[in-house]
C-alpha positions in Angstrom: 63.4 135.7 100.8 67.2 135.1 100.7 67.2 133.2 104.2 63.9 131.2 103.3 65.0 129.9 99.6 68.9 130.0 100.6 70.4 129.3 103.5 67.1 127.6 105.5 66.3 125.3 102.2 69.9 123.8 102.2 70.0 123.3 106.0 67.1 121.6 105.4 68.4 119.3 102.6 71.4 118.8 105.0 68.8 117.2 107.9 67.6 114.9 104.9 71.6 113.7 104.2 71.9 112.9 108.4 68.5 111.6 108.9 69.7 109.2 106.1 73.2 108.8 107.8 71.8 108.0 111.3 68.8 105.4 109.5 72.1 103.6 108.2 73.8 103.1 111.8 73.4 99.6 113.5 71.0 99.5 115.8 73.6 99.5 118.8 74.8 102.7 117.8 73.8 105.4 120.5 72.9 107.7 118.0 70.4 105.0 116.4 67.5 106.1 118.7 68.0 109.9 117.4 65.1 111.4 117.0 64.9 112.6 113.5 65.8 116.4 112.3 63.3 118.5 110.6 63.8 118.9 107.2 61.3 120.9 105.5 62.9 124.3 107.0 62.8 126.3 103.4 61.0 127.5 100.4 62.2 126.5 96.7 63.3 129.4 94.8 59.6 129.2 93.2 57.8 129.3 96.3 59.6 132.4 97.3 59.1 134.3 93.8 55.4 133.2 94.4 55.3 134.9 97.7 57.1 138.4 96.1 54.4 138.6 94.1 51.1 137.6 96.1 52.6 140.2 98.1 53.0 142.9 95.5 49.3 142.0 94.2 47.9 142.1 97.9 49.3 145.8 98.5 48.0 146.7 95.2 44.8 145.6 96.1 44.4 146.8 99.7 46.0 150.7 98.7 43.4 150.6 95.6 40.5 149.6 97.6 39.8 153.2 99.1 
């Protein structure tokens, strides 16, 4: 959960900054052509604590269904 809401969500915020910063270069730049980085690489604090939890209900269910 730490390395989905932490450290993958702000790499991927930190594609959206350089996507920008490369859309932004004349178009003789080299780096112009760059294909663009991924950046939807992490889960928002929410989505992770939504996660925790269908997890806890799921092994509820499935060690109570015996």
């Amino acid at each position: 959960m730490y390395d989905a809401s932490g450290v993958r969500l702000h790499a991927g915020r930190q594609a959206e900054l350089l996507n920008q910063i490369v859309c932004e270069l004349p178009p003789e730049h080299p780096l112009s052509n760059a294909r663009p980085l991924r950046d939807s690489l992490g889960h928002t604090p929410l989505q992770g604590l939504a996660g925790a939890v269908l997890g806890c209900v799921v092994a509820f269910v499935v060690r109570n269904s015996n």
